[in-house]
C-alpha positions as CSV (number, residue, x, y, z in Angstrom):
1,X,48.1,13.3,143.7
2,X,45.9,11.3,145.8
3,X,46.2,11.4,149.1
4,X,44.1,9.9,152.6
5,X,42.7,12.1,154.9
6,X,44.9,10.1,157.1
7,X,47.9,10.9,155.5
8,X,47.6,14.4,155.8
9,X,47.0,13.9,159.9
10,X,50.1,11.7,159.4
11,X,52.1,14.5,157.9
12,X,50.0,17.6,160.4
13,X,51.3,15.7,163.5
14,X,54.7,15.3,162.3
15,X,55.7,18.5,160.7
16,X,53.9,19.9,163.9
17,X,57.0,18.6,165.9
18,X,59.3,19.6,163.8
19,X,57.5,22.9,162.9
20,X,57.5,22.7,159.9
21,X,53.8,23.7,159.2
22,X,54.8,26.5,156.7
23,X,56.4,23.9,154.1
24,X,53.5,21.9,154.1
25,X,51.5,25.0,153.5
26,X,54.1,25.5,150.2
27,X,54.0,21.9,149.4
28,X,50.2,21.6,149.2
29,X,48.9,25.3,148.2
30,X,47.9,24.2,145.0
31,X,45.9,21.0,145.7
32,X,42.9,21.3,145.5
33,X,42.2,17.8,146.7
34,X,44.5,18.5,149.8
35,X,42.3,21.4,150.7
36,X,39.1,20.1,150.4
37,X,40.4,17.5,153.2
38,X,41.7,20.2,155.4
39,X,38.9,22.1,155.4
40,X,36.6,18.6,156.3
41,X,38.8,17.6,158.8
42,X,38.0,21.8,160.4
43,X,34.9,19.9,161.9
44,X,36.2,17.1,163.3
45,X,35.8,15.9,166.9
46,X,39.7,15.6,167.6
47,X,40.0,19.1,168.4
48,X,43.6,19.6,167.9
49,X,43.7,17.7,164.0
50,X,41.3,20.5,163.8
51,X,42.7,23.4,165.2
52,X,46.1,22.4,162.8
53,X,44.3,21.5,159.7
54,X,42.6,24.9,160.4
55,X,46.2,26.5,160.8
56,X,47.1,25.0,157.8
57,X,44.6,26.3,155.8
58,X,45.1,29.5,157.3
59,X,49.3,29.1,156.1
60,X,48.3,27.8,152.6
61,X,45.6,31.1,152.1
62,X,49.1,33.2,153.0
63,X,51.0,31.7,150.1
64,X,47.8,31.0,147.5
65,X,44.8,32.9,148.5
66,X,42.6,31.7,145.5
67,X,42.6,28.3,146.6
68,X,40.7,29.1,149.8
69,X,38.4,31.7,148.0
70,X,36.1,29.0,147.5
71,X,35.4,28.8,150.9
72,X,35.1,32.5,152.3
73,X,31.4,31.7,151.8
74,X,31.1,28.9,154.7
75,X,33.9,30.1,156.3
76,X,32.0,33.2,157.1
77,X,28.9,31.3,158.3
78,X,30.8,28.3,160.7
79,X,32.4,31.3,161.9
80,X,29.5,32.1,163.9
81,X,29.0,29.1,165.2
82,X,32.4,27.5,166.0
83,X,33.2,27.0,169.6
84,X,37.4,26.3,169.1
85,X,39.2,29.5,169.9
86,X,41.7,28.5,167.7
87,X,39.7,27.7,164.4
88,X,37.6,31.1,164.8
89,X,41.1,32.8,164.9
90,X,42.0,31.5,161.7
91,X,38.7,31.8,160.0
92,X,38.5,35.4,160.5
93,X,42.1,36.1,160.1
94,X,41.6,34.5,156.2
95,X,38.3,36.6,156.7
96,X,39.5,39.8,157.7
97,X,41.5,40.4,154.1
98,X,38.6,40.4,151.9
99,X,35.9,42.7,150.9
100,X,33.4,40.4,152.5
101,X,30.2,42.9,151.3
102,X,28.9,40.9,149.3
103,X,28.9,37.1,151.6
104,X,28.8,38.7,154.8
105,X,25.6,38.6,156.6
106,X,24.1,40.4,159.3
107,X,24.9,37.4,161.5
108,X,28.7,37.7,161.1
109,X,28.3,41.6,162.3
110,X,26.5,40.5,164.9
111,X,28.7,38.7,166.3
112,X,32.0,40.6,165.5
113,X,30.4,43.2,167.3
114,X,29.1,40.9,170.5
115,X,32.6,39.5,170.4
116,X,34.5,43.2,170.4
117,X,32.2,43.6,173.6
118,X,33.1,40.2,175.6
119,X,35.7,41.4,177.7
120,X,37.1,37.9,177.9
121,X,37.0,37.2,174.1
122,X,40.3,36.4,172.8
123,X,42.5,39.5,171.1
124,X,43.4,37.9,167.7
125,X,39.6,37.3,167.2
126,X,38.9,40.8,169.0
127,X,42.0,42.2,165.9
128,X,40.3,40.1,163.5
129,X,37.1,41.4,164.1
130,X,37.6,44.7,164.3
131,X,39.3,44.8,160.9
132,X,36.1,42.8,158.9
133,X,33.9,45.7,160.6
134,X,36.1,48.5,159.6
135,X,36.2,47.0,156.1
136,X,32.3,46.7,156.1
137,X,32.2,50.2,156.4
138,X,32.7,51.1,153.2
139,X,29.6,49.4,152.1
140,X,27.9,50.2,155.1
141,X,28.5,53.4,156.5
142,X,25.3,52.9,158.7
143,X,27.8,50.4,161.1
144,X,30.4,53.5,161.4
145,X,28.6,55.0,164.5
146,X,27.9,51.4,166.5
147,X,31.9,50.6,165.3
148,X,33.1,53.4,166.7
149,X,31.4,52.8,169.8
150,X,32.3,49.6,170.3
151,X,35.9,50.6,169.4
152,X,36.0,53.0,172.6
153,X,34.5,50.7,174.7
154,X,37.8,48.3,174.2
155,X,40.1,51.4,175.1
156,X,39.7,51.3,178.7
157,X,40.2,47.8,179.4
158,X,41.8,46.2,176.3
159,X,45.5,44.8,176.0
160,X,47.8,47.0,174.7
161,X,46.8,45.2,170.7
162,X,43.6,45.4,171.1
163,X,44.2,49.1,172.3
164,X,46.3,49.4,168.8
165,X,44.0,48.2,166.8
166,X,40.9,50.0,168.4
167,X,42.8,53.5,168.3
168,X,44.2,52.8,164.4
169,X,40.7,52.0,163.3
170,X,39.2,54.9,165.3
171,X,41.6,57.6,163.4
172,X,41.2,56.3,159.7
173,X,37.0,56.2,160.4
174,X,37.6,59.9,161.8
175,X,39.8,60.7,158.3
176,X,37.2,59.1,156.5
């Protein structure tokens, strides 16, 4: 199937509307082509074909993981760097449900951990990050102590999710 980068805005804007985001998601999960385009048009200027194509990809790794696979690699370094909010939530949401030992970086727990202590960082990337550092753990039981401080910093200011999450973590690194 070949398809423009154009069309697929086409088709972002107007299932958008009509929210209908999740059957694209089924209707393109096993292009290849289709995702390669998505994840292009991640970095382009328009911040909200961005931010969608971004959503998308995040919807299609739901239904077909192994299609994005391919990615987790970049994904886990553009994460560092990427400014949108919104992108950075799906990137370390798709993220967040690997074993990422073996691609992640000490970059990417850097900055999960100077993100769990912004204050003002947003809670699904707060969530999101929480979980990749709890799932490090395994590999690197040296990030348990610094986790679990960071953890109970979040407890005494943190929305009741990120409060969840913190105290969830905090129990099954105390089983552990």
């Amino acid at each position: 199937m070949m398809i423009s980068q154009t069309e697929i805005e086409e088709s972002i804007i107007a299932q958008w509307e009509t929210c209908k985001m999740k059957l694209l998601a089924q209707d393109w999960c096993e292009s290849v082509e289709i995702v390669d385009i998505l994840w292009q048009m991640n970095r382009l200027d328009d911040k909200k074909i961005a931010w969608r194509s971004a959503y998308l990809l995040d919807l299609i790794h739901d239904v077909n993981p192994s299609i994005i696979k391919p990615y987790l690699k970049d994904i886990s370094s553009l994460v560092i760097t990427e400014k949108n909010q919104s992108i950075k939530r799906h990137y370390l949401r798709i993220l967040s449900q690997y074993d990422l030992s073996k691609i992640a970086d000490g970059h990417l727990v850097d900055v999960c951990f100077k993100w769990l202590a912004i204050e003002d960082t947003p809670i699904a990337v707060k969530a999101h990050c929480m979980t990749i550092l709890y799932n490090l753990c395994d590999t690197y039981p040296d990030l348990i102590p610094e986790l679990k401080l960071a953890l109970e910093g979040i407890l005494p200011y943190g929305s009741k999710g990120e409060i969840n999450r913190a105290k969830n973590i905090l129990m099954k690194l105390q089983k552990e």
